[in-house]
C-alpha positions as CSV (number, residue, x, y, z in Angstrom):
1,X,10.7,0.6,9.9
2,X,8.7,1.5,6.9
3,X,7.0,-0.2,3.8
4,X,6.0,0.9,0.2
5,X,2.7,0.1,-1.0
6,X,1.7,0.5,-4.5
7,X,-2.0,0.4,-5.9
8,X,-2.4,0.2,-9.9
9,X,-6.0,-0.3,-11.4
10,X,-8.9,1.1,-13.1
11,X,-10.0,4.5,-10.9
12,X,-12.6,4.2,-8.6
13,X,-14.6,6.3,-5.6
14,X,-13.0,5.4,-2.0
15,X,-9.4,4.1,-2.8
16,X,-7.3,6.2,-0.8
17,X,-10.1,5.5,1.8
18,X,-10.2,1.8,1.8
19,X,-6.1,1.3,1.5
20,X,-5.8,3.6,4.4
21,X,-8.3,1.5,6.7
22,X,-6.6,-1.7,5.7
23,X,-3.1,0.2,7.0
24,X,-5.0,1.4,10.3
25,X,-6.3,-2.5,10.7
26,X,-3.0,-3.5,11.2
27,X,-1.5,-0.3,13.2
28,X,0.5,1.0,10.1
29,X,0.4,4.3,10.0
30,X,0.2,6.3,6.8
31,X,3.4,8.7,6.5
32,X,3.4,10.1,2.4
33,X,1.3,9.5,-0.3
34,X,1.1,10.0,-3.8
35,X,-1.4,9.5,-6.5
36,X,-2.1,10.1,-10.2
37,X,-5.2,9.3,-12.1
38,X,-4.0,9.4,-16.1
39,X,-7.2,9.2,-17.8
40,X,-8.8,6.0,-16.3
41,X,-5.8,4.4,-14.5
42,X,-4.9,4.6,-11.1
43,X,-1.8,5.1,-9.6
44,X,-0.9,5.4,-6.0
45,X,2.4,4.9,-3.7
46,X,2.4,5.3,-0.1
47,X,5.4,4.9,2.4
48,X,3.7,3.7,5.8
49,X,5.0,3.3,9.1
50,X,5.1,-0.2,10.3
51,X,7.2,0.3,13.5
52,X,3.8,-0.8,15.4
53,X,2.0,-3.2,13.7
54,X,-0.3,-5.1,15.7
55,X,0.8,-8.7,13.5
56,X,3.5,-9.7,11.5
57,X,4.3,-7.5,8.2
58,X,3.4,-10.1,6.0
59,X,-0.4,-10.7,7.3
60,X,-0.5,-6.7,6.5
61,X,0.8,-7.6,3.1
62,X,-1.4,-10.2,2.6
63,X,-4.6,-8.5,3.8
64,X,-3.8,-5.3,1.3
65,X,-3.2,-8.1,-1.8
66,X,-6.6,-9.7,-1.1
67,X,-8.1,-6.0,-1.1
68,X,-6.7,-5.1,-3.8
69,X,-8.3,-8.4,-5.7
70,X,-11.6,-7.6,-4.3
71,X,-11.3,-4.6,-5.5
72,X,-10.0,-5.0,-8.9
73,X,-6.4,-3.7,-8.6
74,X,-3.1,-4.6,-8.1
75,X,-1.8,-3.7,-4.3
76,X,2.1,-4.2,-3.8
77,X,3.4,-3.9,-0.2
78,X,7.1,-4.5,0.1
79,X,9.0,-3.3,2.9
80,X,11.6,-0.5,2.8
81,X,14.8,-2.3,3.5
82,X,14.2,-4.5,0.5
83,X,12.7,-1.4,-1.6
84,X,16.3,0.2,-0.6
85,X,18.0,-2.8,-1.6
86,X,16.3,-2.9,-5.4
87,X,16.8,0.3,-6.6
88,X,20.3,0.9,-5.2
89,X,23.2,1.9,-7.7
């Protein structure tokens, strides 16, 4: 089982860093990521392993949101399945 997280905000030191230790928090392990920084924005989208989480997917969810707001950006986690689901043809 996997989930997509996105990050979009205003660039900043540490935020590969700090979404990372919120994943290892909850046992998710970080499979791809990939980032952009156009001028001042920030743009990030990782696919993470959550096979072994240590709660349920939506505390991770919610712990990455409430990061995200302390942070100043907007942090998306959605899992895969639904992900698949969306953007199917």
């Amino acid at each position: 089982m996997r989930a997509v997280v996105t990050v979009i905000g205003k660039d900043a030191v540490g935020i590969l860093a700090k979404v990372s230790t919120k994943c290892a928090e909850h046992n998710a392990n970080v499979m791809e990521v990939t980032q952009s920084v156009l001028q001042e924005l920030f743009a990030m989208i990782m696919l993470v392993d959550i096979s072994k989480l240590s709660g349920d997917f939506a505390s991770l969810a919610d712990d990455l949101a409430a990061l995200g707001d302390s942070m100043g950006l907007k942090i998306h986690t959605m899992h895969e399945d639904i992900f698949n689901c969306m953007h199917h043809i």
